[in-house]
VEXVOTI-948413 format. One line per field, with one value per atom (N, C-alpha, C, O): residue number from 1; residue in one letter; atom name; x negated, y negated, z negated. Coordinates in steps of 0.1 Angstrom, whole numbers, plus 5000, padded with zeros to 4 digits. Each point is the difference from the previous one (the first is absolute). Example, Ala and Ser with C-alpha at 12.3 -4.5 7.8 and 13.67 -1.06 7.14 Angstrom:
BEGIN
num	c(1, 1, 1, 1, 2, 2, 2, 2)
residuo	c(A, A, A, A, S, S, S, S)
atomo	c(N, CA, C, O, N, CA, C, O)
x	c(4868, 5009, 4991, 4990, 5014, 4991, 5008, 4995)
y	c(5057, 4988, 4988, 5000, 4989, 4989, 4989, 4989)
z	c(4922, 5000, 5000, 4993, 5014, 5000, 4992, 4999)
# end
This chain:
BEGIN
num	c(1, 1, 1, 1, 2, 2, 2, 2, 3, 3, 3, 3, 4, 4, 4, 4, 5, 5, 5, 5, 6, 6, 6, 6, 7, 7, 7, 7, 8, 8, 8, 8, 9, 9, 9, 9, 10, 10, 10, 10, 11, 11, 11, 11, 12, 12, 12, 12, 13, 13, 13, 13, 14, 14, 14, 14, 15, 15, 15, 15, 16, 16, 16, 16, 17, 17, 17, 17, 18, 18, 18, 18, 19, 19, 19, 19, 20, 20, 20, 20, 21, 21, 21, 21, 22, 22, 22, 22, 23, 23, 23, 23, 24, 24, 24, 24, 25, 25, 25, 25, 26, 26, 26, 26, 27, 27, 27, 27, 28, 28, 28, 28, 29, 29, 29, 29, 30, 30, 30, 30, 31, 31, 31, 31, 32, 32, 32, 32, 33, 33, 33, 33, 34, 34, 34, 34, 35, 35, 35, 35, 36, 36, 36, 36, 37, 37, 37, 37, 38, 38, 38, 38, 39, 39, 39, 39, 40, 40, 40, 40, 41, 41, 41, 41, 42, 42, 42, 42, 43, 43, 43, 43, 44, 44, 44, 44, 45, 45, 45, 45, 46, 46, 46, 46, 47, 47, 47, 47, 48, 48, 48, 48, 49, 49, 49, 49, 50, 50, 50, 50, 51, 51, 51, 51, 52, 52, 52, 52, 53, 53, 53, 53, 54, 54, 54, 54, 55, 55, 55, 55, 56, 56, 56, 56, 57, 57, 57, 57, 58, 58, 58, 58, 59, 59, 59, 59, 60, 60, 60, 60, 61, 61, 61, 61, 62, 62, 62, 62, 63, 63, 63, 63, 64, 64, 64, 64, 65, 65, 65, 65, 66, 66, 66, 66, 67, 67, 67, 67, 68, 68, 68, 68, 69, 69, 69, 69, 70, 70, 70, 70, 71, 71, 71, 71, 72, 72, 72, 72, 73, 73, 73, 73, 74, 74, 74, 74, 75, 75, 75, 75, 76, 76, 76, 76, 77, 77, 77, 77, 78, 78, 78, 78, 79, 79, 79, 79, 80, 80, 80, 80, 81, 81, 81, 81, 82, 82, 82, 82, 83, 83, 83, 83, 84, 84, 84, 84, 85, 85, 85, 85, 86, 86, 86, 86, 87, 87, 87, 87, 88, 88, 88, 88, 89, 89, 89, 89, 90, 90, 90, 90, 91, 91, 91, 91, 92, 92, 92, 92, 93, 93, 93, 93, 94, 94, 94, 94, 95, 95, 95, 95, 96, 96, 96, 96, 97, 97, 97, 97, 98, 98, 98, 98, 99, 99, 99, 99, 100, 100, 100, 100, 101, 101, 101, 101, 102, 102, 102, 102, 103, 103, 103, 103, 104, 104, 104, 104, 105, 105, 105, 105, 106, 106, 106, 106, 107, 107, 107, 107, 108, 108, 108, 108, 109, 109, 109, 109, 110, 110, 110, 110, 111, 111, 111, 111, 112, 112, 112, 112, 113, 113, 113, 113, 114, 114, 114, 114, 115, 115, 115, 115, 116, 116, 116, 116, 117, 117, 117, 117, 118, 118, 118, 118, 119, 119, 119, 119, 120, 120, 120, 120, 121, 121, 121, 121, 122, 122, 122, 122, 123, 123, 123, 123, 124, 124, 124, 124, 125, 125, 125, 125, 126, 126, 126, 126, 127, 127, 127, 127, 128, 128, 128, 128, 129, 129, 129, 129, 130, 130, 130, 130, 131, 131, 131, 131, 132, 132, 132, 132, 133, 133, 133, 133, 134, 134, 134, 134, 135, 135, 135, 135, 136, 136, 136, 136, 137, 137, 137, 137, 138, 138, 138, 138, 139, 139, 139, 139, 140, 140, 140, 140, 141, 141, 141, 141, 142, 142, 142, 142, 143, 143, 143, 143, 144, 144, 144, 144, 145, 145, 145, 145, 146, 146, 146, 146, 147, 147, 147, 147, 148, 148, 148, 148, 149, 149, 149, 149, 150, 150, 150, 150, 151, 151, 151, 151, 152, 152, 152, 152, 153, 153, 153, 153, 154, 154, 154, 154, 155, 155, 155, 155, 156, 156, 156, 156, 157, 157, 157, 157, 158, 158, 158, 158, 159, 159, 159, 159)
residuo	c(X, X, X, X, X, X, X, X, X, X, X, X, X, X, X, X, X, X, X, X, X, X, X, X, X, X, X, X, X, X, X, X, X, X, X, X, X, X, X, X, X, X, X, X, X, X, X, X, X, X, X, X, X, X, X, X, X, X, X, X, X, X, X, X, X, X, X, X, X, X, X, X, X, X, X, X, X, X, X, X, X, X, X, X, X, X, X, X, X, X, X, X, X, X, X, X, X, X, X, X, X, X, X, X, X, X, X, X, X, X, X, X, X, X, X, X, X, X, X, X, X, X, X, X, X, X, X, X, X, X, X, X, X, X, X, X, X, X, X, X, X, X, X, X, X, X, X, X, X, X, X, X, X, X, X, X, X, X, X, X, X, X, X, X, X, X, X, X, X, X, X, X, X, X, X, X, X, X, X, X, X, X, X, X, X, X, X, X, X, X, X, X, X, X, X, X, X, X, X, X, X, X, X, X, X, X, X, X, X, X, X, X, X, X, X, X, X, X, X, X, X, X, X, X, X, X, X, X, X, X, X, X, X, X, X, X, X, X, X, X, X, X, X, X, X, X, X, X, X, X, X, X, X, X, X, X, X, X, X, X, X, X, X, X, X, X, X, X, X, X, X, X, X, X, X, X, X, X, X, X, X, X, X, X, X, X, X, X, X, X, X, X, X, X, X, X, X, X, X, X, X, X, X, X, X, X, X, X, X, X, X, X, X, X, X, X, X, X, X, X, X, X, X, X, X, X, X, X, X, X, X, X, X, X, X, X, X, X, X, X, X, X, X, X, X, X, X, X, X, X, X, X, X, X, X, X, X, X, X, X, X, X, X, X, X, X, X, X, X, X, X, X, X, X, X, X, X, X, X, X, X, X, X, X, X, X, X, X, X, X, X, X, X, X, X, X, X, X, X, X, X, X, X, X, X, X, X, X, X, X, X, X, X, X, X, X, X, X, X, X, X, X, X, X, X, X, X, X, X, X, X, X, X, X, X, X, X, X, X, X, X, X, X, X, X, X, X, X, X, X, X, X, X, X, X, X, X, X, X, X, X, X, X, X, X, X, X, X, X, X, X, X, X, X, X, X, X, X, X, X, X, X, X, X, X, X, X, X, X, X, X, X, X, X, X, X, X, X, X, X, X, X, X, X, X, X, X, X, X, X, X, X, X, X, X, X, X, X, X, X, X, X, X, X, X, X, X, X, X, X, X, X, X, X, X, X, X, X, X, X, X, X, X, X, X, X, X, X, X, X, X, X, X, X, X, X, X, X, X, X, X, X, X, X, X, X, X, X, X, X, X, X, X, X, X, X, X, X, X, X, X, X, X, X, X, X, X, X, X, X, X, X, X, X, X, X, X, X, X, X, X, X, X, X, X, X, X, X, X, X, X, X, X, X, X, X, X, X, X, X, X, X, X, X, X, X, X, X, X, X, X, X, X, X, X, X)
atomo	c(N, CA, C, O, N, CA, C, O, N, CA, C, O, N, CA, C, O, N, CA, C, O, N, CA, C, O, N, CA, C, O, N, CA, C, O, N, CA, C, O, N, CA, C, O, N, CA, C, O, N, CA, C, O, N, CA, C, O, N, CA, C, O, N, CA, C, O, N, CA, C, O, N, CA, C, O, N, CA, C, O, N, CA, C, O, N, CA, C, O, N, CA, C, O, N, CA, C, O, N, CA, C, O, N, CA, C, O, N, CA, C, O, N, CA, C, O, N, CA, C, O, N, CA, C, O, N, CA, C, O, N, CA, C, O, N, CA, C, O, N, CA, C, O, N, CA, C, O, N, CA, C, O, N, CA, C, O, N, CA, C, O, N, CA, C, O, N, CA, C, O, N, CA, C, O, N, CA, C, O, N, CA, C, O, N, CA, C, O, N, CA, C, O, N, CA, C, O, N, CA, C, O, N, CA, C, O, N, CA, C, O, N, CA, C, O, N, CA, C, O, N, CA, C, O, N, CA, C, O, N, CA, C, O, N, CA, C, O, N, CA, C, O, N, CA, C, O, N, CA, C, O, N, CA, C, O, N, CA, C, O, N, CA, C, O, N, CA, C, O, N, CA, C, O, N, CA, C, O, N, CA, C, O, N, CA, C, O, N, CA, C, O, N, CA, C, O, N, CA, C, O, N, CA, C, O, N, CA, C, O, N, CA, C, O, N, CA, C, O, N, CA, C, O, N, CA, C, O, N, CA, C, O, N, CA, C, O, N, CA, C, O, N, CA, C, O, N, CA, C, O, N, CA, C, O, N, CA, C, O, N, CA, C, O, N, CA, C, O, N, CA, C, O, N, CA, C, O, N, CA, C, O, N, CA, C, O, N, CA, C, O, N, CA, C, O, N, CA, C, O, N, CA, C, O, N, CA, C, O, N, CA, C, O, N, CA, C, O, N, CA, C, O, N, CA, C, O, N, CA, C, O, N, CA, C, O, N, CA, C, O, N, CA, C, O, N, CA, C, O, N, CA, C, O, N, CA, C, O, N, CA, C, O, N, CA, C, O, N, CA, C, O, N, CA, C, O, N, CA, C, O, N, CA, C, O, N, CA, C, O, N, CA, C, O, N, CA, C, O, N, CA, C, O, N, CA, C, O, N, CA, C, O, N, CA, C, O, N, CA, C, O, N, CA, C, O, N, CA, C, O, N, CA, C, O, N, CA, C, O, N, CA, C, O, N, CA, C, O, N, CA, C, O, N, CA, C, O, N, CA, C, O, N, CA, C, O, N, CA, C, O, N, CA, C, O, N, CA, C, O, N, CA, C, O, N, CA, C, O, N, CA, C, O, N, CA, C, O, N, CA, C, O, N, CA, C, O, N, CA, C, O, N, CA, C, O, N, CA, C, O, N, CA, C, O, N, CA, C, O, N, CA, C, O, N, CA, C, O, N, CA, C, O, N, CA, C, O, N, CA, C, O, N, CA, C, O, N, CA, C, O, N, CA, C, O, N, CA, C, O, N, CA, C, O, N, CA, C, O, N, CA, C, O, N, CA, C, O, N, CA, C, O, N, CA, C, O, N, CA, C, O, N, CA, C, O, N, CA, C, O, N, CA, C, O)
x	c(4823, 5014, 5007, 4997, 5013, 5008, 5017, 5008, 4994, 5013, 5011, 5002, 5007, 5010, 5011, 5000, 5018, 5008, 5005, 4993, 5018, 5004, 5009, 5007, 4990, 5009, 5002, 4993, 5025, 5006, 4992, 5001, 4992, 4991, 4990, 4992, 5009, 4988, 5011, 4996, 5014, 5006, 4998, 5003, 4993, 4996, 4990, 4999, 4991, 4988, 4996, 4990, 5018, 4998, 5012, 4999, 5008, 5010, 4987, 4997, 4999, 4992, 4986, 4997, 4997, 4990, 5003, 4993, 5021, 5004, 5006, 5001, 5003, 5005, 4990, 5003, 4983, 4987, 4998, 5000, 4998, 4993, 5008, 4996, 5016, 5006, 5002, 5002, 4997, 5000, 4982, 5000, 4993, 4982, 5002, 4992, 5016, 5003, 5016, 5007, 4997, 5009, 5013, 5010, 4987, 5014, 5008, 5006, 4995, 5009, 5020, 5009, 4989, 5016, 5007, 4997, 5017, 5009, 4994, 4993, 5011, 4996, 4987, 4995, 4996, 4994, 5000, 5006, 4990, 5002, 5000, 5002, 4995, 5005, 5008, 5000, 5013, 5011, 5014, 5012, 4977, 5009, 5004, 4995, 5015, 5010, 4995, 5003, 4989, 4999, 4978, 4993, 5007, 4989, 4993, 4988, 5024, 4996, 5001, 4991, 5019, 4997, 5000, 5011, 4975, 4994, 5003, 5010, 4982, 5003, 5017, 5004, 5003, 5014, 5005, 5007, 4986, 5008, 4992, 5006, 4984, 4992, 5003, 5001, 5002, 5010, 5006, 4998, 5013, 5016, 5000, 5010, 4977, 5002, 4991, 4988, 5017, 4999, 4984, 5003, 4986, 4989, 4997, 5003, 4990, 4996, 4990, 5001, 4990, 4996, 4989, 5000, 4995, 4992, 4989, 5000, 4992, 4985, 4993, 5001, 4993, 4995, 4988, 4997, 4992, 4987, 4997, 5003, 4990, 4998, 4988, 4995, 4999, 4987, 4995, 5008, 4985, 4994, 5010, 5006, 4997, 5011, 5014, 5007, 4995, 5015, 5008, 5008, 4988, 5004, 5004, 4990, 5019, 5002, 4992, 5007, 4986, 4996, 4998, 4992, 5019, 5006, 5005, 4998, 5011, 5011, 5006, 5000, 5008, 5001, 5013, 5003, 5003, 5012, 5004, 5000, 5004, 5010, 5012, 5005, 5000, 5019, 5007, 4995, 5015, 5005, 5009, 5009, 4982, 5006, 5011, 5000, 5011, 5010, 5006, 4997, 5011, 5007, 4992, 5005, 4984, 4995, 4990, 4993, 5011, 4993, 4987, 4993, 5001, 4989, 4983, 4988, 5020, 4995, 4998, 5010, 4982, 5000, 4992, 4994, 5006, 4991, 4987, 5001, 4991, 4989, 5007, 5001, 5001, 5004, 4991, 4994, 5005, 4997, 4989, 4999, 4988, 4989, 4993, 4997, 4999, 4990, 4995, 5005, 4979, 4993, 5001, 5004, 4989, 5000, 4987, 4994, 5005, 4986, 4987, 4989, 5010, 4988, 4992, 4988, 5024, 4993, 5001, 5005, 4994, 5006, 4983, 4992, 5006, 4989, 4987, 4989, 5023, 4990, 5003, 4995, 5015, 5007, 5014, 5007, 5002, 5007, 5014, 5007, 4993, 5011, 4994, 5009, 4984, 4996, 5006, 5009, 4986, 5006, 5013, 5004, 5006, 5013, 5008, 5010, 4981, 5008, 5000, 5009, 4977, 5000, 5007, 5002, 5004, 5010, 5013, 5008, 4995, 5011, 5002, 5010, 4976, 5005, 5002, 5003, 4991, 4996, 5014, 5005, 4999, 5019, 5008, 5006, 4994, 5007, 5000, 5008, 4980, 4999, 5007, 5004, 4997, 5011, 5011, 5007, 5000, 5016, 5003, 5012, 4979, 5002, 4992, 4989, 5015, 4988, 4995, 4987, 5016, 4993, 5007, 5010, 4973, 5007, 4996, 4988, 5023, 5001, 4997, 5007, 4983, 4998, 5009, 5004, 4997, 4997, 4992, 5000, 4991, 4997, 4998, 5008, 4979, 4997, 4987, 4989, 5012, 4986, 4988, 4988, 5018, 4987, 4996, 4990, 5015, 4991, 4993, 5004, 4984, 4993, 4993, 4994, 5004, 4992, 5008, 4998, 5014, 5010, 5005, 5002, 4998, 4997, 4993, 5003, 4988, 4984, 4998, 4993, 5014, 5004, 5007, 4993, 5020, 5009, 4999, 5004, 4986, 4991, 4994, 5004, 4982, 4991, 5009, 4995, 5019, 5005, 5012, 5011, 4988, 5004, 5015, 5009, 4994, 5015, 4996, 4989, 5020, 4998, 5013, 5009, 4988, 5005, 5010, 4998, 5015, 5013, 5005, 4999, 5007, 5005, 5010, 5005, 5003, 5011, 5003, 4999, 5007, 5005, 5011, 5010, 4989, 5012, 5012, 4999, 5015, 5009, 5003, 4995, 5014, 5004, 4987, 4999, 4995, 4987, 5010, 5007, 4990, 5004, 4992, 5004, 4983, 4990, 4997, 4995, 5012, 5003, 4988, 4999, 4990, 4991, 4986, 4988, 5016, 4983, 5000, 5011, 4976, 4996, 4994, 4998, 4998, 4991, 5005, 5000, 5005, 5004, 4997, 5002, 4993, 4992, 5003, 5004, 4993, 5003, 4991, 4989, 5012, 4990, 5007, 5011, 4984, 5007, 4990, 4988, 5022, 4994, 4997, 4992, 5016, 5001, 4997, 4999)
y	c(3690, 4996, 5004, 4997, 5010, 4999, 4995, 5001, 4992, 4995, 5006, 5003, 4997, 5006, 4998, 4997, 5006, 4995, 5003, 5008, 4985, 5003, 5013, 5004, 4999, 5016, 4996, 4993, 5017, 4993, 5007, 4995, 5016, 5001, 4988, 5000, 4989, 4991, 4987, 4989, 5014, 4989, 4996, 4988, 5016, 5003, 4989, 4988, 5019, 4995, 4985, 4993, 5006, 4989, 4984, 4988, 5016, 4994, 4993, 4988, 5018, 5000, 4992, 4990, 5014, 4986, 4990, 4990, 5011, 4985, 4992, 4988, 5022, 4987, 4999, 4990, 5016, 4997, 4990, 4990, 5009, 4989, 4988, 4993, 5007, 4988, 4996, 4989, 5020, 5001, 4991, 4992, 5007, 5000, 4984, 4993, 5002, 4986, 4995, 4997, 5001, 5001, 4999, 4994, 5016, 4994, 5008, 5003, 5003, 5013, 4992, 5003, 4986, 4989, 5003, 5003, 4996, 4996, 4993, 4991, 5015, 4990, 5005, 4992, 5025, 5003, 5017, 5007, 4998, 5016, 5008, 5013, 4981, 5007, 5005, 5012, 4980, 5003, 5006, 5001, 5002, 5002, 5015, 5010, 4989, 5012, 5014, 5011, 4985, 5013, 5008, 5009, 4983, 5004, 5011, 5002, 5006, 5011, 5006, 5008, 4993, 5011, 4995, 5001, 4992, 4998, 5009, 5000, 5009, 5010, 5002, 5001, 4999, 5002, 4987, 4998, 4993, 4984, 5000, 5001, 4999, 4997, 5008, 4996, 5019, 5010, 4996, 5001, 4992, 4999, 4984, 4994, 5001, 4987, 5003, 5004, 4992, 4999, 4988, 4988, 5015, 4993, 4996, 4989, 5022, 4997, 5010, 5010, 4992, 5015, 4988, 4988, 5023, 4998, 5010, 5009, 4985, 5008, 5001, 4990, 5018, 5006, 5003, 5005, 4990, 5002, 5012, 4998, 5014, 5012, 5002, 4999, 5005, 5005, 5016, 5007, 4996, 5016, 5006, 5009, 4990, 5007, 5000, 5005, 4987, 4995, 4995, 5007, 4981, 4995, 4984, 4992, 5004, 4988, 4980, 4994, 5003, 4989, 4986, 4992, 5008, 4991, 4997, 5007, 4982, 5003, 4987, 4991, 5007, 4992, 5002, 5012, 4978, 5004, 4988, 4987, 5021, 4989, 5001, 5009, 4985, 4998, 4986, 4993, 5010, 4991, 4985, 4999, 4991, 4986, 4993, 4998, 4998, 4993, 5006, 5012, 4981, 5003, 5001, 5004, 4991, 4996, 5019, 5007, 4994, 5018, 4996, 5007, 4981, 4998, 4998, 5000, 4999, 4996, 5013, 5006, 4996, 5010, 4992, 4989, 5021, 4995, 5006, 5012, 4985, 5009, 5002, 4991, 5022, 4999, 5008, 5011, 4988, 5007, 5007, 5010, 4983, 4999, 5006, 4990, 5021, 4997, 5013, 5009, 4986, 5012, 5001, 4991, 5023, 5007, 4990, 4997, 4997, 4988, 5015, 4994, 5018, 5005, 5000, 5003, 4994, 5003, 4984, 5003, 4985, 4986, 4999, 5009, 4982, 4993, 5009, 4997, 5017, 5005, 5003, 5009, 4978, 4999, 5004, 4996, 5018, 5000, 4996, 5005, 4982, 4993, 4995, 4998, 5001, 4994, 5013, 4998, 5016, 5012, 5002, 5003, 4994, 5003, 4990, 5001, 4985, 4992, 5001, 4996, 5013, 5001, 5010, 5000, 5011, 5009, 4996, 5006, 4983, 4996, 4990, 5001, 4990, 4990, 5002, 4992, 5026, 5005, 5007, 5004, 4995, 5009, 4987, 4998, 4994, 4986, 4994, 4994, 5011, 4990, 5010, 4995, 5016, 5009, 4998, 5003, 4992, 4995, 4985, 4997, 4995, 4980, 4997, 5005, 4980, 4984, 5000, 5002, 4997, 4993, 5007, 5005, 4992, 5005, 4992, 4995, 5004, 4992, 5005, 5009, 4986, 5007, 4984, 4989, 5015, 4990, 5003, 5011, 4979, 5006, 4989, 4991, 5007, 4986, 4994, 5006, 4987, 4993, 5002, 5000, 5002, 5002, 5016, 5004, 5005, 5016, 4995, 5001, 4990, 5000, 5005, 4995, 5018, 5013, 5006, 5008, 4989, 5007, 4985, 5001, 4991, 4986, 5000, 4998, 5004, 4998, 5013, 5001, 5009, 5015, 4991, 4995, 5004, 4991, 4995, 5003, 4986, 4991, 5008, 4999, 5010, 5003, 5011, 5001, 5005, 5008, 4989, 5004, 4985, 4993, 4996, 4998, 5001, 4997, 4981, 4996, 4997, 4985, 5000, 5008, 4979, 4997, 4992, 4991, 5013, 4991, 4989, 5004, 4984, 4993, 5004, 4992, 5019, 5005, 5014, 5005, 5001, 5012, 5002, 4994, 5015, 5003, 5002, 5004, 4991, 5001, 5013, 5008, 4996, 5017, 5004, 5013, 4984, 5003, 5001, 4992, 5023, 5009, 4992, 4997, 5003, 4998, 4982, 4992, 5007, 4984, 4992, 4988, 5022, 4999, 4999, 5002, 4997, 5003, 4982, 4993, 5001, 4987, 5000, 4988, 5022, 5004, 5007, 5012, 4982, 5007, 5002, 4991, 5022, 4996, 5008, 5011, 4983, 5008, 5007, 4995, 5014, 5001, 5004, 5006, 4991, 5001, 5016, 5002, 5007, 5013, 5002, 5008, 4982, 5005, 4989, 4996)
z	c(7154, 4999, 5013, 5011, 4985, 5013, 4996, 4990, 5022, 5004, 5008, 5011, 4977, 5009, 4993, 4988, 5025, 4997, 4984, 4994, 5001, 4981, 5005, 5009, 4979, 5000, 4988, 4993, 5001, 4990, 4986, 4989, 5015, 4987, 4996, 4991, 5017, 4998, 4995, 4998, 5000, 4994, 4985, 4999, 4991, 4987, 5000, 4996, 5013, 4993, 5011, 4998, 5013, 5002, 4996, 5004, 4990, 4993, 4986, 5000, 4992, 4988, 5007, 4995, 5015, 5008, 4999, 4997, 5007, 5005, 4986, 4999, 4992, 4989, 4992, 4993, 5001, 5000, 5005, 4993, 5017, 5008, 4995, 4991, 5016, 4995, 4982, 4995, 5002, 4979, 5000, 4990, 5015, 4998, 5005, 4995, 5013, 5001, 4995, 5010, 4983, 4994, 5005, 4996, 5014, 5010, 5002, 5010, 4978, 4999, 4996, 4992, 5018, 4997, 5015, 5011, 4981, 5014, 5013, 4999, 5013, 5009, 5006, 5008, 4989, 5000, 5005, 4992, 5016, 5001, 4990, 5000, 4990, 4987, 4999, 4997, 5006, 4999, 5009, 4998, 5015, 5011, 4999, 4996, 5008, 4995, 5005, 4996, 5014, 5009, 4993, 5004, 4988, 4994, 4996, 4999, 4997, 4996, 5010, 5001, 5011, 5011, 5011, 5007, 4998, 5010, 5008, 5008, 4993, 5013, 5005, 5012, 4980, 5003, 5008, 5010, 4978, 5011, 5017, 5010, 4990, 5013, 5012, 5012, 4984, 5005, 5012, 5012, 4978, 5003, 5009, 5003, 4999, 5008, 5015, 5000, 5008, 5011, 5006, 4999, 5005, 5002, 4984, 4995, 5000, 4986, 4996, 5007, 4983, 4996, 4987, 4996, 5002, 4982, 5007, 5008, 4987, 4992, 4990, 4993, 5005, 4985, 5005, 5011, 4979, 5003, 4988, 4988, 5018, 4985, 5001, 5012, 4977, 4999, 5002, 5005, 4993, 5002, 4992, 5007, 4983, 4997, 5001, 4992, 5021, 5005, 4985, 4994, 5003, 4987, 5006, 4999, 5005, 5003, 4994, 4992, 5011, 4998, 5005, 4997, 5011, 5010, 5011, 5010, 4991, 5010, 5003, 4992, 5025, 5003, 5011, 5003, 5002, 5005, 5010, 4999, 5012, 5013, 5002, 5006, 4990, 5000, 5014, 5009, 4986, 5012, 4988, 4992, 5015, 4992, 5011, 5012, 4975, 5004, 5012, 5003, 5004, 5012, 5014, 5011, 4987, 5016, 5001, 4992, 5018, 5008, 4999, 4993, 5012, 5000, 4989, 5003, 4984, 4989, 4989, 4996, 5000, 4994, 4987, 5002, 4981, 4993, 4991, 5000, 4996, 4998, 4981, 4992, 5007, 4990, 4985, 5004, 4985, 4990, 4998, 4992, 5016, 4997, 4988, 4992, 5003, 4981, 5005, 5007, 4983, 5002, 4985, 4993, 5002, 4985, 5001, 5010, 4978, 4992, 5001, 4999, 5002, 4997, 5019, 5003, 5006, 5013, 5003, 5010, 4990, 5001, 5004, 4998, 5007, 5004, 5013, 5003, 5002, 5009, 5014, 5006, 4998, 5017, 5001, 5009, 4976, 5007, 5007, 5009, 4984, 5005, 5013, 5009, 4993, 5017, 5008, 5009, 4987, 5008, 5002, 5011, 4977, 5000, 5007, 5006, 4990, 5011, 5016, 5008, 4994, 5015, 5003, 5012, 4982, 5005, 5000, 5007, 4986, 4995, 5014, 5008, 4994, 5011, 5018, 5008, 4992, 5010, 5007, 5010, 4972, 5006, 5002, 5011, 4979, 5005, 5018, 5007, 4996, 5011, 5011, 5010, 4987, 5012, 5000, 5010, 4974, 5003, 4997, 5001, 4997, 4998, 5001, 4998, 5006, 5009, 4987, 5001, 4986, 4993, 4980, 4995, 4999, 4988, 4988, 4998, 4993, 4989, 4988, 4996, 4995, 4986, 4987, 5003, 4984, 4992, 4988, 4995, 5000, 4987, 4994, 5002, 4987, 4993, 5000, 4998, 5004, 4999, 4994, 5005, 4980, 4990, 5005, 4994, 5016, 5005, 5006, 5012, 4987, 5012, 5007, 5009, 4987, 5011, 5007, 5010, 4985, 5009, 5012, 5012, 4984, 5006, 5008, 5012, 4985, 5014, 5007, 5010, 4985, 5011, 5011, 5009, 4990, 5007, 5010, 5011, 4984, 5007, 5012, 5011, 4985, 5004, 5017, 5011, 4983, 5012, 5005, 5000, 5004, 5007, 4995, 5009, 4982, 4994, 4999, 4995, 5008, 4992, 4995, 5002, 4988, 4986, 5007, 5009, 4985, 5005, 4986, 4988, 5016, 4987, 4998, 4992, 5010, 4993, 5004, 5012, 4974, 5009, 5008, 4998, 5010, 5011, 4993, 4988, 5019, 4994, 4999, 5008, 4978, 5001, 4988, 5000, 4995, 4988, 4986, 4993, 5006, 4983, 4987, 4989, 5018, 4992, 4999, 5008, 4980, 4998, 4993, 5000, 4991, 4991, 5009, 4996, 5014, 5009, 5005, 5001, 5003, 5001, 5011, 5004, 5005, 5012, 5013, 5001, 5007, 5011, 5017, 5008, 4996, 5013, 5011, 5000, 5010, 5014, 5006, 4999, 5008, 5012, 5011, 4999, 5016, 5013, 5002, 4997, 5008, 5002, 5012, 5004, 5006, 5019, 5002, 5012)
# end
């Protein structure tokens, strides 16, 4: 597998990961990246923002099968969030969300103290990922949250 930044040919097919994923737990509802407007063209949104970028994890045949993204949350310079996480279900269970998070968290930590994810409870492998790279579990989410359908919200201090 290699990792590397999204290019807008990789928008297709990582758009279709992610509403899979979420379609396979039924969370294909409002309140959910399902629906976020910029879905279909990732690479275009991450672009055009300032301390942000996307990754795409491809296989030998540069075919996209997962991806993950650092944006900038709310108003504060300091806060950034871990965003849009899904691997394709035929590579799931062989690290590489551990990998994409660590490129994801390695760019975070050169432009913010600290970075914020949300999701739900009932993912708990994606749960105990979380855990295991140092994020803890907050009782609420930060003010300024799109994502109104998520139950799980967590921090980690980067510096």
């Amino acid at each position: 597998m290699i990792i590397r930044e999204i290019e807008v040919k990789d928008n297709q097919r990582i758009e279709h990961i992610i509403k899979l994923s979420l379609e396979s737990f039924n969370l294909d509802i409002p309140g959910t990246a399902y629906f976020d407007p910029q879905l279909a063209s990732l690479a275009q949104f991450y672009q055009q923002l300032a301390t942000a970028n996307y990754w795409v994890a491809v296989n030998e045949q540069d075919v996209v099968v997962g991806g993950v993204g650092i944006g900038p949350y709310g108003q504060s310079a300091d806060v950034c969030e871990l965003q849009k996480l899904y691997i394709a279900p035929e590579v799931q269970g062989i690290g590489l969300s551990k990998k994409l998070m660590n490129v994801a968290l390695t760019y975070a930590k050169e432009h913010y103290s600290y970075c914020y994810l949300e999701t739900l409870d009932k993912l708990k492998v994606a749960n105990s990922l979380y855990n295991k790279l140092g994020f803890e579990l907050l009782d609420q989410a930060l003010e300024g949250s799109d994502h109104d359908a998520m139950d799980a919200w967590y921090m980690k201090k980067l510096k």
